[in-house]
C-alpha positions as CSV (number, residue, x, y, z in Angstrom):
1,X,28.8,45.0,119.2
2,X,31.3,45.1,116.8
3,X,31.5,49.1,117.1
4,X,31.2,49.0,121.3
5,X,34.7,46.1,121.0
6,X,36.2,48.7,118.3
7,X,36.3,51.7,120.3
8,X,36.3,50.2,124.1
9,X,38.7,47.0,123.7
10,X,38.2,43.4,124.4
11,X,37.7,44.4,128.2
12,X,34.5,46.1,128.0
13,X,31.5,44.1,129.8
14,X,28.2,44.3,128.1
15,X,25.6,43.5,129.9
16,X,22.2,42.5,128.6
17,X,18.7,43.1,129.5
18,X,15.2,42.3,128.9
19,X,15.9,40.5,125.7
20,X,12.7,38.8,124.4
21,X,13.3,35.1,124.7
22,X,14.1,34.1,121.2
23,X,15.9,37.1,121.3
24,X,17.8,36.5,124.5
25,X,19.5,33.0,123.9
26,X,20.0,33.7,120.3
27,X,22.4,37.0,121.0
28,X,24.4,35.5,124.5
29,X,25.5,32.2,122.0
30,X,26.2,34.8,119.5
31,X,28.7,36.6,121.1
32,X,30.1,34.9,124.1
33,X,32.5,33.7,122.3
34,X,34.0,36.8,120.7
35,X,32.8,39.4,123.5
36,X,32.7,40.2,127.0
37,X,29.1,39.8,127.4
38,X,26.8,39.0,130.4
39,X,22.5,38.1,130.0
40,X,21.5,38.9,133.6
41,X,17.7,37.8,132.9
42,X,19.2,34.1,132.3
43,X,23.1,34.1,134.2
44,X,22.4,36.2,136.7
45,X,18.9,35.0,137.8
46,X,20.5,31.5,137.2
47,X,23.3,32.4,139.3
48,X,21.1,34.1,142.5
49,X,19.0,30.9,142.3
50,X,21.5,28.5,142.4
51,X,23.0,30.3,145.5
52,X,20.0,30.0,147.2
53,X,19.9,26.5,146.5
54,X,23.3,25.7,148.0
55,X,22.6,27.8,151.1
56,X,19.0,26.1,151.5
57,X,21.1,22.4,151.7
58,X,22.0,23.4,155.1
59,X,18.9,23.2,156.4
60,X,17.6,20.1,154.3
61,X,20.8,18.5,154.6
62,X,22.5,16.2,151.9
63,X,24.2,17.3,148.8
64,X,22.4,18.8,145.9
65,X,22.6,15.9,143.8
66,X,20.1,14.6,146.1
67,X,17.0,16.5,144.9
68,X,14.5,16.7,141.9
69,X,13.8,20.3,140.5
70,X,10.7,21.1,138.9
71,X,10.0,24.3,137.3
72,X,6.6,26.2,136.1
73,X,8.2,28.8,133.2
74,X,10.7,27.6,131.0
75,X,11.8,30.9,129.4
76,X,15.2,32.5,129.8
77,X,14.8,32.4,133.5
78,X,13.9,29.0,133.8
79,X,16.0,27.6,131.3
80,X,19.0,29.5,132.7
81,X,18.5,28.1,136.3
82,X,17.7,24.9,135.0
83,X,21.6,25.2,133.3
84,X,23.5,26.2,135.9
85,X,22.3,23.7,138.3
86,X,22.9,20.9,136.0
87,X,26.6,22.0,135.4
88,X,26.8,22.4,139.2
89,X,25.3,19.1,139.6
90,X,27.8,17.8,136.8
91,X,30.8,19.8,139.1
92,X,30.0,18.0,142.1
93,X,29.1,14.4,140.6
94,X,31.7,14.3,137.9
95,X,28.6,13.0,135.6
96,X,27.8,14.3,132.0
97,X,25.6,17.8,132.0
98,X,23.1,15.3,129.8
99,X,22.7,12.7,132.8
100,X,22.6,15.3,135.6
101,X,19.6,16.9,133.5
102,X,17.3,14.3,134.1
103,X,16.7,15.4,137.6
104,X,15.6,18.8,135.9
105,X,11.8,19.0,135.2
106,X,10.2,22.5,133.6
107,X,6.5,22.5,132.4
108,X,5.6,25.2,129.8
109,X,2.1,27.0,129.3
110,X,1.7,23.6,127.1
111,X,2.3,21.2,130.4
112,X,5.3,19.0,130.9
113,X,8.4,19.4,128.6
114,X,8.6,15.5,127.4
115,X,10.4,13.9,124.5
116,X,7.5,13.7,122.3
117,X,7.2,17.8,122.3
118,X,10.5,17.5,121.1
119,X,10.0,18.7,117.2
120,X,8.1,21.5,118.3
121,X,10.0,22.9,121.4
122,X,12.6,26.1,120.6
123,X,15.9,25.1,120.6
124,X,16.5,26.2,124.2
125,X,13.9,24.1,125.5
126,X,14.9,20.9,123.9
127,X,17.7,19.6,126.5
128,X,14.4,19.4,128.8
129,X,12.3,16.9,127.1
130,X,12.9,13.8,129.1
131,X,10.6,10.3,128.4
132,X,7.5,10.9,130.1
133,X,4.0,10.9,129.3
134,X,2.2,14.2,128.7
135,X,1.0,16.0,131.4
136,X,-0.9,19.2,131.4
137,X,-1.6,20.5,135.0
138,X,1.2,21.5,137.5
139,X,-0.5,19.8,140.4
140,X,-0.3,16.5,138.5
141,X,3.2,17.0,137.5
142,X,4.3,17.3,140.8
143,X,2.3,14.1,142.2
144,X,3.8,12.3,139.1
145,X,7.7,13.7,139.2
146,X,8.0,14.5,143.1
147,X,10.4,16.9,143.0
148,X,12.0,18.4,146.0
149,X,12.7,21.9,144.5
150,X,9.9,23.9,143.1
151,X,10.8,26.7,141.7
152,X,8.5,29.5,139.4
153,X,9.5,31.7,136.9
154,X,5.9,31.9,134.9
155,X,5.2,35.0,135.5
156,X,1.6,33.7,136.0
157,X,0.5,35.1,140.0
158,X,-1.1,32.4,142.2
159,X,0.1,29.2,139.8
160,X,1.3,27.8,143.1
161,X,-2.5,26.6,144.7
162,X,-2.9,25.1,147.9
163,X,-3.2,21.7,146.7
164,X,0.6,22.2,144.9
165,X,2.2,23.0,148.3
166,X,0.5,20.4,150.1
167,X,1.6,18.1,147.9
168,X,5.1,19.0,147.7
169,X,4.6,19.3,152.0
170,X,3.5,15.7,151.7
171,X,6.4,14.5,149.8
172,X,9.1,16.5,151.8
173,X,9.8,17.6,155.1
174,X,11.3,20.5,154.0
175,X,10.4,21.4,150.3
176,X,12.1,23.9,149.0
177,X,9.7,26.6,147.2
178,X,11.1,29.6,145.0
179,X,8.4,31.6,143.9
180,X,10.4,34.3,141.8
181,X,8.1,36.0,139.0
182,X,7.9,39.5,139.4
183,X,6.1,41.9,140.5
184,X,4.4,40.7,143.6
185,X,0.9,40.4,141.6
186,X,2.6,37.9,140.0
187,X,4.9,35.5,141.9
188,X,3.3,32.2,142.0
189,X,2.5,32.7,145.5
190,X,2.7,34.7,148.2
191,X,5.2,33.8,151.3
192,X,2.2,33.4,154.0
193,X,0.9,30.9,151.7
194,X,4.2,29.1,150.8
195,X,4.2,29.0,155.1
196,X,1.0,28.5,155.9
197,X,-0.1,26.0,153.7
198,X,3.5,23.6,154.2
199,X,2.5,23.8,158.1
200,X,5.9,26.1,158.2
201,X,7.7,23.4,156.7
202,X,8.8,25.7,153.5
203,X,12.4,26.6,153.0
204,X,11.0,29.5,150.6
205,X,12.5,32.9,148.6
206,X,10.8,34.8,145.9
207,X,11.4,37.4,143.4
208,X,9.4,40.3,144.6
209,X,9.6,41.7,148.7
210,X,7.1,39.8,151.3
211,X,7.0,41.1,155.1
212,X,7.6,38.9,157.7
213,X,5.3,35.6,158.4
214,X,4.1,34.6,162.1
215,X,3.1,31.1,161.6
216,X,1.9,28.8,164.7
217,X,4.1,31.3,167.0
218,X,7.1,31.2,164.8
219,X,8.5,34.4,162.5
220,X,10.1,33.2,159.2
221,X,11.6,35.9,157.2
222,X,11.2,35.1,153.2
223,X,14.2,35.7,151.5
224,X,14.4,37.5,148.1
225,X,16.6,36.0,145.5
226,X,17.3,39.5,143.6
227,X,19.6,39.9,140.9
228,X,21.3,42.5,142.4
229,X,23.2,40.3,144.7
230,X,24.9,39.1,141.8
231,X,25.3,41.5,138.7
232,X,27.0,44.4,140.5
233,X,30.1,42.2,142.4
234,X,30.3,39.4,139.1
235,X,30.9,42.6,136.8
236,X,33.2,44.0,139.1
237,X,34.9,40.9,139.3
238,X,35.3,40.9,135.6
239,X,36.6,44.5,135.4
240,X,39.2,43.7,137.6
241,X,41.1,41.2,136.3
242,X,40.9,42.6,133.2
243,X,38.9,39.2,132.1
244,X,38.2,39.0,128.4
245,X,35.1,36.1,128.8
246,X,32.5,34.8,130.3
247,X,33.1,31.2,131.3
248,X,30.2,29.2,133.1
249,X,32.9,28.3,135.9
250,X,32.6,32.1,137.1
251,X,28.7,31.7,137.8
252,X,29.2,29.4,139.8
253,X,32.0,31.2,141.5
254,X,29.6,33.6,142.2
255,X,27.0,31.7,143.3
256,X,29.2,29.4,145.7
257,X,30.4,32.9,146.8
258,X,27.0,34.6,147.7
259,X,25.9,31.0,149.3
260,X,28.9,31.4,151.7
261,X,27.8,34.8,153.1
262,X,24.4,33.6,154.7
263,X,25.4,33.2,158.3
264,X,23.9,31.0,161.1
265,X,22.1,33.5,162.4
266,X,20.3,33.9,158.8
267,X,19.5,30.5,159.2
268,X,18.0,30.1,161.8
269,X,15.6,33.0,160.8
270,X,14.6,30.8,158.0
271,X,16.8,33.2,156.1
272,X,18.8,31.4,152.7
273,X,19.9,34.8,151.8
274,X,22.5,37.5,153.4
275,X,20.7,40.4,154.6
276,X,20.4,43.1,151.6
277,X,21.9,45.9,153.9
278,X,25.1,44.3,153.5
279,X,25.5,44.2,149.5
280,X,28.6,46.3,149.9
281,X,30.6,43.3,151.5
282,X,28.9,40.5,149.8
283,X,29.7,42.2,146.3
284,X,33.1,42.7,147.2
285,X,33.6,38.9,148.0
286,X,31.3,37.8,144.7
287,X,33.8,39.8,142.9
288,X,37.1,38.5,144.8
289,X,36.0,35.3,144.1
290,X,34.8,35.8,140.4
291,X,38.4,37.1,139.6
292,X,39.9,34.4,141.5
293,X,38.4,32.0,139.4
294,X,39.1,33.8,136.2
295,X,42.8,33.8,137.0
296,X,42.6,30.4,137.8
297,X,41.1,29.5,134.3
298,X,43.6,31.8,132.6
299,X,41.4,34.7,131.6
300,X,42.7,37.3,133.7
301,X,44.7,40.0,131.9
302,X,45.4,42.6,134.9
303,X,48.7,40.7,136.1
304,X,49.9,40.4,138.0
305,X,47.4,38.7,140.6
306,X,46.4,41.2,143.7
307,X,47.3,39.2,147.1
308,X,44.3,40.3,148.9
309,X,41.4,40.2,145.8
310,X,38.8,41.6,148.4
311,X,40.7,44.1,150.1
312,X,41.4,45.2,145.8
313,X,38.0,44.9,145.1
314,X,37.1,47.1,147.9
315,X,39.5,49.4,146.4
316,X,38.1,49.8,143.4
317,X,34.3,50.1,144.3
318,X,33.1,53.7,143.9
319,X,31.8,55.0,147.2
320,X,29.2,57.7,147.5
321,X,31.0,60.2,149.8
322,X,31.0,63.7,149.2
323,X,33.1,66.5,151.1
324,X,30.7,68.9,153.1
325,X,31.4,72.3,151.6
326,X,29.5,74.5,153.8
């Protein structure tokens, strides 16, 4: 790191990548503070998530201070969502990130993250451990916390039984279900059974690709909260304004950015995501409003500020077009 700043400049982005856990957290608090540096397996996923989130309150309704997340994996994924919405909860509410959190749930391969785990929890589970008595199975844990939002990030394939989604169907008109391990053998569970067993009810997205779902004489079309909707236009973003950090306010930028690009029609297709096919456009505004943000906070170096931050960062996005020789 010290080598890559050295011979690139306090401009360069690094991003990183499937980082082992302990490794993960233990490197981004290392050097955000000294680096341009980006985890996508806990921002970016965080980020994506927290997008959907915002876009899925237009078909609940109500703000997003309004719900109770629960989540099965509390690795970098988890934990990283679980982050970002608090500090958008704490945005929108003006409360402290410590009272927003507990609205914020995450249950572990040892059961529910309570204070009494607290000693033995890693350090990036600890914010988690809220007063409650143990509890081991996931079905129990959402009879017990009734969340509103569940979202997986296990990695553990069919975690997400019947008996789960009817329970978060009987608590909810709409529950909100991310199922977002990868690869499709693993997501917690599939989007015909996120449908099907809600009675359609499901506002659902997942990490791996499902096909369309015909339920009761309806077609829902799952969403897919991917990564890529993010990384490519928050990088960009960063590169230029010539921004020198990472500051959690540029997440959310991105987030509240993608969120804004899901159209009516999308919605009433079930759909809490823009179409994939348009990445281009939706990477150019993540980006415009990324470096808006960062100029806003001060850490924009390219001055001075471009009028048109879209039109720029279309400008500056390499496109694939080659002269036909022959």
């Amino acid at each position: 790191m010290i080598a890559v700043k050295k011979n690139y400049g306090e401009k360069i982005l690094v991003q990183f990548e499937d980082f082992a856990n302990h490794n993960a957290f233990d490197l981004l608090e290392k050097y955000r503070k000294t680096h341009l540096v980006f985890n996508d397996d806990i921002q970016g996923t965080a980020s994506v998530v927290l997008a959907g989130l915002v876009a899925a309150l237009k078909l609940v309704g109500g703000s997003l201070s309004d719900h109770k997340f629960l989540f099965l994996g509390a690795g970098e994924a988890g934990t990283g969502i679980a982050e970002l919405i608090a500090l958008e909860l704490s945005k929108r509410t003006s409360l402290p990130v410590d009272e927003v959190r507990k609205n914020i749930w995450l249950v572990d391969s040892k059961g529910l993250i309570v204070s009494s785990r607290k000693e033995s929890l890693q350090h990036f589970k600890q914010p988690w451990a809220h007063e409650h008595e143990p509890v081991k199975q996931l079905l129990d844990c959402v009879n017990q916390i009734k969340p509103t939002v569940l979202i997986g990030t296990s990695g553990q394939g069919s975690t997400f039984t019947e008996e789960v989604i009817e329970s978060m169907a009987s608590n909810n008109e709409k529950p909100i279900i991310f199922s977002l391990s990868n690869p499709t053998s693993q997501s917690e569970c599939t989007a015909e059974e996120a449908y099907t067993w809600s009675q359609g009810r499901a506002i659902f997205a997942s990490g791996s690709p499902f096909s369309q779902v015909e339920y009761e004489g309806k077609v829902f079309l799952p969403g897919q909260a991917n990564n890529a909707y993010i990384f490519p236009g928050f990088g960009l973003g960063l590169i230029m304004s010539g921004t020198i950090r990472v500051h959690d306010d540029l997440l959310l930028a991105a987030s509240e950015a993608l969120a804004s690009q899901v159209t009516q029609e999308n919605y009433d297709n079930g759909l809490i995501f823009p179409p994939f096919t348009n990445i281009r456009k939706i990477s150019a505004h993540i980006a415009a409003s990324v470096a808006a943000k960062a100029y806003e906070l001060g850490l924009a170096t390219r001055l001075p500020q471009p009028k048109d931050l879209v039109k720029f960062a279309e400008s500056c996005m390499y496109t694939p077009a080659y002269r036909n020789y022959r």
